[in-house]
Structures are given as structure tokens and as C-alpha cells.
C-alpha positions in Angstrom: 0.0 0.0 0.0 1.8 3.3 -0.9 -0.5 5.8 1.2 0.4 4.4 4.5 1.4 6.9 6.7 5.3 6.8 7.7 4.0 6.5 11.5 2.7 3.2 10.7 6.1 2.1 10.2 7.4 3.5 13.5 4.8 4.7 15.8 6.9 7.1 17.5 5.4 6.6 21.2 6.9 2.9 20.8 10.3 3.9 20.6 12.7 4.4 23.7 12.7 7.9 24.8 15.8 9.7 25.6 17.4 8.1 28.9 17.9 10.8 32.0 20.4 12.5 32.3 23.8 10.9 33.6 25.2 12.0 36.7 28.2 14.6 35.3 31.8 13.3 34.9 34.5 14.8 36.7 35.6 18.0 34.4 38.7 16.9 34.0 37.4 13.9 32.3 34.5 14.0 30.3 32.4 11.0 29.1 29.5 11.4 25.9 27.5 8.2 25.6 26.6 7.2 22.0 23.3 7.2 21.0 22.6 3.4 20.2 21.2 2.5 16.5 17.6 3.4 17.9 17.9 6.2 19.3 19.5 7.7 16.1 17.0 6.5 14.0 14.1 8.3 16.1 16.3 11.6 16.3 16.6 11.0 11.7 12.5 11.0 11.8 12.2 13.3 14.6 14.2 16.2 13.3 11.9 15.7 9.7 9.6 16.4 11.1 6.7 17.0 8.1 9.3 17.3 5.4 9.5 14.5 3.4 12.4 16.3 1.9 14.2 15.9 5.4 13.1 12.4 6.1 14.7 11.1 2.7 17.7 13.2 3.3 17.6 11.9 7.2 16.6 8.7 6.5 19.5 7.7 3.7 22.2 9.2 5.9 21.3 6.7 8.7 20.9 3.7 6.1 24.6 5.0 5.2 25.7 4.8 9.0 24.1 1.7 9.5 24.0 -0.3 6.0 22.5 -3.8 7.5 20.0 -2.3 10.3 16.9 -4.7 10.8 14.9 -1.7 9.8 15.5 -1.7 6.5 12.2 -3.7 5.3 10.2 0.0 7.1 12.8 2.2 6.3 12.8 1.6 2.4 8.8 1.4 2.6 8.8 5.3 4.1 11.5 6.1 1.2 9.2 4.9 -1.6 6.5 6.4 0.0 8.0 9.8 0.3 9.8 10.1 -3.1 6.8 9.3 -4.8 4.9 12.3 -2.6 8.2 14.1 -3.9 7.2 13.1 -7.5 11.1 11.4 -7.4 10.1 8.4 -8.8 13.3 7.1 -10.1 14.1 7.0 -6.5 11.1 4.9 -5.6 11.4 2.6 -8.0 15.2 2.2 -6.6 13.9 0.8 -3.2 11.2 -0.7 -4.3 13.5 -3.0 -5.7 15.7 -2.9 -2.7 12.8 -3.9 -1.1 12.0 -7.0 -3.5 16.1 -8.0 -3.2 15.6 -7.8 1.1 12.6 -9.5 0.5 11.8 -11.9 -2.2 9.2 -13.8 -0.6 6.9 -10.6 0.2 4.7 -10.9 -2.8 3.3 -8.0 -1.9 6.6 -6.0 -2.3 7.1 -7.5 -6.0 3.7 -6.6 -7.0 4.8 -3.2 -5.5 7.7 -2.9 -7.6 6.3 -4.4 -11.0 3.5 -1.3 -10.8 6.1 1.1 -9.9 8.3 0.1 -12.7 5.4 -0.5 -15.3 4.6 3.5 -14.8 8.0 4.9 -14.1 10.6 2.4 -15.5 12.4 2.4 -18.5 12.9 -0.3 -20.9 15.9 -1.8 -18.6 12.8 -2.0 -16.2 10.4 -2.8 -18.1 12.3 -6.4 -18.7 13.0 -6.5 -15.2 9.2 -6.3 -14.4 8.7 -9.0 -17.1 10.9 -11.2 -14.7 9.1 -10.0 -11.6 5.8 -10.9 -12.7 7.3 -14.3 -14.4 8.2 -14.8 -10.8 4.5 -14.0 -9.2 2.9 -15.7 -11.5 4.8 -19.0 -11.3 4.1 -18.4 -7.4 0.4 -18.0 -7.7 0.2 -21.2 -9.7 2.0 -23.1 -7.2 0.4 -21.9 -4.0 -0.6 -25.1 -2.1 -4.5 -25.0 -0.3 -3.0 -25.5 3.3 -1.9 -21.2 2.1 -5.8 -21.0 2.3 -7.7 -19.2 5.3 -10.1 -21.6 6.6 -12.4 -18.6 6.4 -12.4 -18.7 3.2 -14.0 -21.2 0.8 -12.5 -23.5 -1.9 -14.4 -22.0 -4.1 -13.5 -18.2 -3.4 -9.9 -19.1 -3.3 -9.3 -20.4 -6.7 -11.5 -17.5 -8.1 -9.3 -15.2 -6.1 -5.9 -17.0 -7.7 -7.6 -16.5 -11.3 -8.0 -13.4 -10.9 -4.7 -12.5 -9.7 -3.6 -14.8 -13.2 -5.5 -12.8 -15.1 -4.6 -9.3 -14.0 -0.4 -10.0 -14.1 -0.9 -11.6 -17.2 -2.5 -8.3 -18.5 0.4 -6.1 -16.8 3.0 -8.3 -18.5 1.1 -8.5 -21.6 1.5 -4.3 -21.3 5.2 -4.4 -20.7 5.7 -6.9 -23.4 4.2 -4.1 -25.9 6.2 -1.7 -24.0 9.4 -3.9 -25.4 7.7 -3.6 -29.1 7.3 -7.8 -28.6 4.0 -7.7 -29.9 4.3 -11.5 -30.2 4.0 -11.9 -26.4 2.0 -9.5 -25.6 -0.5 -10.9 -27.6 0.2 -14.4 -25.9 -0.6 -12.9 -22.4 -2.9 -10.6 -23.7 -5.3 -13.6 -24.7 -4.1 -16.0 -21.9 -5.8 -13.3 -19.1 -9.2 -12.9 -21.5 -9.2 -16.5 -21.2 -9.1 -16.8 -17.5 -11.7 -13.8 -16.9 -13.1 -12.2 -20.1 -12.8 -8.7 -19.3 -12.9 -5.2 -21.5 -9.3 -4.2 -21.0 -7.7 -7.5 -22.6 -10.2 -7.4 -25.5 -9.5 -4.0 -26.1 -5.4 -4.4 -25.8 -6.2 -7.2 -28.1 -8.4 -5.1 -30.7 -5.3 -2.7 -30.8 -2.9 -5.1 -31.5 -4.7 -6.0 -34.3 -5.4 -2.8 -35.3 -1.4 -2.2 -35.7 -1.1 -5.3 -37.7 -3.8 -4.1 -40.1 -6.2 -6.9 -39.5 -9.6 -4.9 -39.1 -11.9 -8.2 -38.5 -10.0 -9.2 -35.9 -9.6 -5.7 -34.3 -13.6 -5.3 -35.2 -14.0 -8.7 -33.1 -12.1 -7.3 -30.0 -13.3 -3.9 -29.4 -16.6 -5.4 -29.9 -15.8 -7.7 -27.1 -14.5 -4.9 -25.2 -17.8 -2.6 -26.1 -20.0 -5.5 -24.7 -18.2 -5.8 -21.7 -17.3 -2.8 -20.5 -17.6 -1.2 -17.1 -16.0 1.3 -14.6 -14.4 -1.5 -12.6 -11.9 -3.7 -14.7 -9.3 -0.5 -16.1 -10.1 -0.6 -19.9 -11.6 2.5 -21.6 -15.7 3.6 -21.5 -18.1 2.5 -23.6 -17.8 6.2 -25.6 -14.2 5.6 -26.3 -14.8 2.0 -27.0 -17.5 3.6 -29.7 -15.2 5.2 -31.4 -12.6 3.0 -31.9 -15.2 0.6 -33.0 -16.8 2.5 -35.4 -13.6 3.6 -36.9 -12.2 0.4 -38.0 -15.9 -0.4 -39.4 -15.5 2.3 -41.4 -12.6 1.8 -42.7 -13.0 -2.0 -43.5 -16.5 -1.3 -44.9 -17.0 2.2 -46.0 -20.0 3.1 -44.0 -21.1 2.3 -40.2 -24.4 0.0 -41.6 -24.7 -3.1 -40.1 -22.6 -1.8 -36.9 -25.3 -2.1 -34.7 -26.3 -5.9 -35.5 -23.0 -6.8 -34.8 -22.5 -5.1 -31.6 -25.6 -7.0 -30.2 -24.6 -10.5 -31.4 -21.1 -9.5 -29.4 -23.0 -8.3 -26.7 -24.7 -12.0 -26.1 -21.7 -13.9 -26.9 -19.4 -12.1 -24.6 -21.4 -11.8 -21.5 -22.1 -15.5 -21.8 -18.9 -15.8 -22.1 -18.4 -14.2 -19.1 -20.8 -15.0 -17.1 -20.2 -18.2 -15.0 -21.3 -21.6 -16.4 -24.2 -23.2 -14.5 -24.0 -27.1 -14.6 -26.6 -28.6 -17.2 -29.6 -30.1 -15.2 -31.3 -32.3 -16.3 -29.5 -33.3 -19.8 -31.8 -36.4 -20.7 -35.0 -35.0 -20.0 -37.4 -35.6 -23.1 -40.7 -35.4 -20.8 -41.7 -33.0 -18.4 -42.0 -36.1 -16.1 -38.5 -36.7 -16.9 -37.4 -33.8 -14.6 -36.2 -33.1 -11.3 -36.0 -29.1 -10.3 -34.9 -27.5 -7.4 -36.6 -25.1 -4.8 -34.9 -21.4 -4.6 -35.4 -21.5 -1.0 -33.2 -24.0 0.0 -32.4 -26.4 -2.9 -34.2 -29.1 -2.2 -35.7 -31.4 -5.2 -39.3 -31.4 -6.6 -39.8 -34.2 -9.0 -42.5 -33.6 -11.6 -42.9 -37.5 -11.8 -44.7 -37.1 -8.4 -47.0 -34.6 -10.0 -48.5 -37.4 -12.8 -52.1 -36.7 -12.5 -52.2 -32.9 -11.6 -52.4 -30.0 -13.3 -49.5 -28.1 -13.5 -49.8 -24.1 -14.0 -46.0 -22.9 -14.8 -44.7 -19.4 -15.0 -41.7 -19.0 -16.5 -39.6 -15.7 -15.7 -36.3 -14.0 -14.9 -35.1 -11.7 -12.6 -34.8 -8.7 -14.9 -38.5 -8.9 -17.0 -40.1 -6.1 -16.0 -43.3 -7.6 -17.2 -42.4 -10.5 -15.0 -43.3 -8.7 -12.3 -46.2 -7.4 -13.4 -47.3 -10.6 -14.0 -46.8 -12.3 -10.7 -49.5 -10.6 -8.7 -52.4 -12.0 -11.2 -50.8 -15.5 -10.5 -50.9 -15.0 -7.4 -54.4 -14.0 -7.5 -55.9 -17.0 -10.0 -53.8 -19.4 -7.6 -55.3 -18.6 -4.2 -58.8 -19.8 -6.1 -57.6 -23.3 -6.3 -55.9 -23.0 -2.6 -58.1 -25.9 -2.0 -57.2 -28.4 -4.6 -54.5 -30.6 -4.3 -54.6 -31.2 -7.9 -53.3 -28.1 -9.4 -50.0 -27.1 -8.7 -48.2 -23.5 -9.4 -44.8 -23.3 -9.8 -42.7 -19.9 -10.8 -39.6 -21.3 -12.8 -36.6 -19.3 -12.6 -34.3 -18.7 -15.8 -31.7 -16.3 -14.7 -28.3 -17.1 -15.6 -26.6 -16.0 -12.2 -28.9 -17.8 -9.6 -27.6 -15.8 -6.8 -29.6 -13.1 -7.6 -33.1 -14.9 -7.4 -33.3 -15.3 -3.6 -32.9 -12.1 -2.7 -35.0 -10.8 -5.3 -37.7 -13.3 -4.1 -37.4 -11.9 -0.9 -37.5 -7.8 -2.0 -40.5 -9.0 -4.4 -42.7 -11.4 -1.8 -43.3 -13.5 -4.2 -45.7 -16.1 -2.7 -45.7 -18.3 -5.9 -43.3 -21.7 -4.7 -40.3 -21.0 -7.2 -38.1 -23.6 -8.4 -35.2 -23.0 -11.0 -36.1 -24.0 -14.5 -33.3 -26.8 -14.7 -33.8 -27.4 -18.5 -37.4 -27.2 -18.7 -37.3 -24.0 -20.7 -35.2 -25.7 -23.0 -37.6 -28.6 -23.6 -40.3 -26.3 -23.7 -38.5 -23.8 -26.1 -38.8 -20.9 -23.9 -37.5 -17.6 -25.5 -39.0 -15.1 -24.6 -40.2 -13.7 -20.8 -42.8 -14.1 -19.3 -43.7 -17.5 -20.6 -47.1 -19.0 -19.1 -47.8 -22.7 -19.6 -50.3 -25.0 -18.3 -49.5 -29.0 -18.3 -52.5 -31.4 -18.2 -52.6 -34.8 -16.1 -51.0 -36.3 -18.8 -48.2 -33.9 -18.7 -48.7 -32.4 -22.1 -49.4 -28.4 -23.0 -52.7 -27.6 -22.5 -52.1 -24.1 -22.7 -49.1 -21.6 -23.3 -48.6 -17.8 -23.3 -45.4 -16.1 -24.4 -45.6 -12.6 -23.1 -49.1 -11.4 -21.4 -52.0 -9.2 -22.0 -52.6 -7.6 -18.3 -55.9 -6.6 -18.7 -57.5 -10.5 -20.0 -54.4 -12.7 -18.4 -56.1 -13.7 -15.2 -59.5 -14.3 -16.9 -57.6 -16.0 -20.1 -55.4 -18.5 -17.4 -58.0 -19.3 -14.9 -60.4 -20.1 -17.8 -57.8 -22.6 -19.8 -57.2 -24.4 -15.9 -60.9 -24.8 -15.8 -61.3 -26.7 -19.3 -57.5 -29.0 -18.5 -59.2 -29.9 -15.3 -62.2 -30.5 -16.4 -60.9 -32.7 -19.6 -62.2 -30.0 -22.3 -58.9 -28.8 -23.9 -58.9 -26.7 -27.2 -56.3 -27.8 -29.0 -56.4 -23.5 -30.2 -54.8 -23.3 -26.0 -51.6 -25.7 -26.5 -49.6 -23.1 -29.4 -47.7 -19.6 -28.5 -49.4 -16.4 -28.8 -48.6 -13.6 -29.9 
């Protein structure tokens, strides 16, 4: 951390004070006690004062004095600190690597060092860094679990070391270009959009290939970039992202049509991409019978099988459909009429891509409707569209379906389709979409 305060290092109320004063030597033979390592050390910061002028000047006099004190790990931390408030950032980068030669096992030092010398270093410095983050990376990869907190999941620990993979891989993939090795930096580049896909190695990517004058693949990358940009993983907005997009476009087709088409297929590739891949459920299903889902609340199974000879009402819906919502309150309200019977079931089926947002939208919403993720079904159902209303008769086939919903006729239009599957009169009009 470079904004810690110098104090940290050594709180000053922790050092020895000045002893009392010795009883006086006879005249005739005077006796001066030297001040012992410490004690000069507090006297260097002392007589700084606020001037982080003073304390470098103060501070690389007593590392002169005293070349091997055990302070040197605190003492070159304040120096970096200080130069770099001085705007001396040669000096910084000096004892930052100090620092990393004292001590090579502080990761946290050599991380340190590679940013200092990624933004302040020249091309001598630049290959060091390359070596520096060679070095971190290999360490990352062969960090054993007993390194784990026990506070911290499995799970959240390898996410944490991909992460880390991705981001020094991105930082080396820079300093590579820094060394005009385009070659490599590519290499890294495309190794840390692997790991994490994120805007800032599609876009180093897209420029790459800009430079090489390949405009389809540059095209490809900044759309990438466009789809997944944000203010939180270091590339460039959406605005500048624009531009350079449209640019190429231009340039390898003359005009900007067809632009926008492209940018949305992009869009739906990359943040699948990105988004984290939910295990397939229930792969062999070719009946809804076939199909065991599982409750939002607590993840327990509900097998349709056990549902043979019932009427099933199913809603199918996401967490971002608007008309989702709107939707929900006329289930509601057409299910509490058949609170009494046993033999027709409602079910709200989930198809969110990130699941961790359901419960606590169930929970802000009230939904009352038992919700169960989709597990598949909306793939053997060909669900496309949101909010999707089906009803399934005792024999498990469509009796009804809605894609989308009229709010004004849906509770009149579903309650009077449950009526005729329960009572056996189904018109075969009910089982297709609507429009």
C-alpha cells in the first residue's frame, strides 16, 4: 500500500525515549555516551519532522551509517512512500527493488515494484518487471490449499488465484508491448481474456490487431470490449470504445451499416462468455416427467414425476423482466382460487443465468408463488422469450401456453384454460404460443 502513513512504520510513542540524564563526569574527564542505533533513527525521523524532503535526506544518511539495520524492510517502505509524494520516482522505484532483493518472498513488495516500474521504468525496467511478474505468476500457480484461510471457501480461493492470473498476465502482456514484442504480448494478452473475459484484454487485443492491419479481428475485439465494459476492470468507457469501433468499421466497410447488429450478437456472446457456467440439469430429459427441479429457497428437489395426474400451472420468468413482475401478482391471485385443490399445482420457474440473484429478489418482491429453478425445462419447452405461461395437463402435455401477457384478460384467459384442463375439455387453439 503506498498511502500508509510513515507513523505506521514506526509509531513514535513505541520507541525508547531519551534516557535521564547521567550524573556529570568529573571535568577533568569527560564522558558522551553514543546514542545506540535506535535512538538515532528516532532523532533521523524526529528532526523531519513534516518534510519528506528531510526524512529522505535523514533517513539515507542513517541507512549509510548503518548499511545492515533490521529496519530496512520500514525504512525503504517510508523512502518509496516519500519520493513518490516528492514526484522522485526514479528514486522509488530504486527501493522498491531494494525492497523485492531484502525480501523476495513478500509478494506484496514485488507486485509493488512491477506497478512502480510498469509506470515509471524504463525499458531496462520494463524487462526486469517482465521477470518480476514471471516470478508472481509461477508463485500463484504453485500456491498449495494448506496457504488457504479456513475462512475462506475453496471455491472463493481459486477464483481469487484466477484473478490474480488474469490481471499479471494483463500487466506483462503491457510491458511486453512496452518492449515492441507484440508477439508476447499478444500471448498474455489472450491467456488473461481467457481466464476472466474482461474489457481491458479485449480491447489491448483489438489494438494489436489494429497495428497489424487486420480490421476483423480488431472489429471482433473492441466489440468484445464494447459489450463488456464497465467502470471497474481498467479498460476504456463504452464512448471511447465507440469510437474506436466505429472507426475500423469504417474503414474496412465504408460506411457504419450493419454496426449495430453486430454489436448485439457481441454483446450475447461475450457476457455469456463471461458469465459463469451453470452445470446442465437435467440433460436427458425428453418429458416434463422426466425432470427433477430444485426449490430457490433452500435447494431441495421437486420431482414432476410425483405430479402425474395434476395439473401443473408454470410461469416462467427472470429476474430482470419487468413484465415479470407485473405478471406475478395475477398468479398470485388465479392461484389462491384453487388454494383448496391438491390437484393443481403452481410453480414460478426461474431462468436467470446467475442464480444468486433470485433469492434475494424473491425476498424484495414477496413473491408467494413456490419458485423452483427451470433446470432445463425451458429448453424442452423452447422458452424464449419472458414471461412465458404454460399450463401442463394430467397427462403432462401443453394444454395451454402464453409467451408474453395481456394484463388486462391474463387472469380471466389462465384461470379459464385451468378450468377446461381440469375439467378434460382442452382446445387444442390453447396448446400453441401467442402472440
Amino acid at each position: 500500500m503506498l498511502c500508509v502513513s510513515f507513523a505506521l512504520f514506526f509509531p513514535l510513542g513505541a520507541l525508547p525515549q531519551s534516557p535521564p540524564a547521567a550524573t556529570p563526569a568529573p571535568v577533568d574527564k569527560p564522558s558522551v555516551k553514543e546514542p545506540t542505533e535506535r535512538q538515532q533513527l528516532q532523532k533521523a525521523i524526529e528532526d523531519a519532522a513534516n518534510d519528506r524532503a528531510a526524512l529522505v535526506k535523514n533517513l539515507e544518511a542513517f541507512l549509510k551509517k548503518f548499511p545492515e539495520t533490521a529496519e530496512r524492510p520500514q525504512i525503504y517502505r517510508a523512502l518509496i512512500e516519500s519520493s513518490l509524494q516528492l514526484r522522485d520516482f526514479s528514486r522509488a522505484v530504486d527501493y522498491s527493488e531494494r525492497l523485492v532483493s531484502l525480501k523476495p518472498e513478500d509478494i506484496s513488495n514485488t507486485v509493488l515494484s512491477i506497478q512502480l516500474l510498469n509506470r515509471y521504468g524504463d525499458a531496462a525496467g520494463y524487462r526486469r518487471a517482465v521477470f518480476y511478474c514471471s516470478r508472481v505468476l509461477e508463485y500463484v500457480d504453485q500456491s498449495p490449499q494448506k496457504e488457504k484461510s479456513p475462512r475462506v471457501s475453496l471455491e472463493d480461493w481459486e477464483a481469487s488465484k484466477k484473478k490474480d492470473k488474469s490481471s499479471l498476465l494483463l500487466v506483462r502482456g503491457d510491458l511486453y508491448q512496452k518492449l515492441n514484442d507484440p508477439a508476447n504480448a499478444k500471448k498474455d494478452f489472450a491467456a488473461s481474456y481467457a481466464l476472466i473475459p474482461s474489457s481491458a484484454a479485449a480491447e489491448r487485443l483489438g489494438t494489436l490487431a489494429e497495428l497489424n492491419k487486420d480490421p476483423n479481428a480488431a472489429i471482433e475485439q473492441y466489440a468484445r470490449a464494447f459489450a463488456l465494459a464497465d467502470s471497474t476492470n481498467g479498460g476504456s468507457s463504452r464512448v471511447e470504445l465507440r469510437k474506436k469501433i466505429g472507426n475500423v468499421w469504417r474503414l474496412a466497410h465504408g460506411t457504419e451499416d450493419g454496426l449495430g447488429d453486430y454489436l448485439l450478437r457481441a454483446f450475447d456472446a461475450s457476457t455469456l462468455a463471461a458469465s459463469p457456467a451453470k452445470p446442465a440439469r437435467n440433460p436427458d430429459g425428453k418429458e416434463p416427467y422426466d425432470f427433477v427441479l430444485r426449490k430457490v429457497a433452500d435447494g431441495s428437489s421437486v420431482r414432476l414425476a410425483d405430479a402425474k395426474g395434476k395439473v401443473l400451472v408454470l410461469s416462467f420468468w427472470a429476474t430482470w423482466c419487468g413484465p415479470c413482475r407485473q405478471l406475478e401478482p395475477l398468479l398470485e391471485r388465479v392461484a389462491a382460487r384453487y388454494a383448496g385443490k391438491p390437484d393443481v399445482l403452481f410453480y414460478a420457474l426461474n431462468c436467470d443465468d446467475d442464480e444468486s440473484l433470485v433469492r434475494p429478489f424473491l425476498a424484495q418482491e414477496k413473491v408467494k408463488t413456490p419458485a423452483l429453478f427451470a433446470d432445463g425445462m425451458d429448453r424442452l419447452l423452447r422458452v424464449n422469450s419472458f414471461p412465458t405461461t404454460v399450463i401442463l395437463d394430467r397427462a403432462g402435455k401443453i394444454a395451454f401456453r402464453e409467451d408474453g401477457f395481456d394484463p388486462d384478460g391474463f387472469e380471466k384467459s389462465l384461470a379459464d384454460a385451468i378450468e377446461r384442463t381440469t375439467s378434460g375439455a382442452i382446445s387444442n387453439t390453447d396448446a400453441g404460443p401467442k402472440p
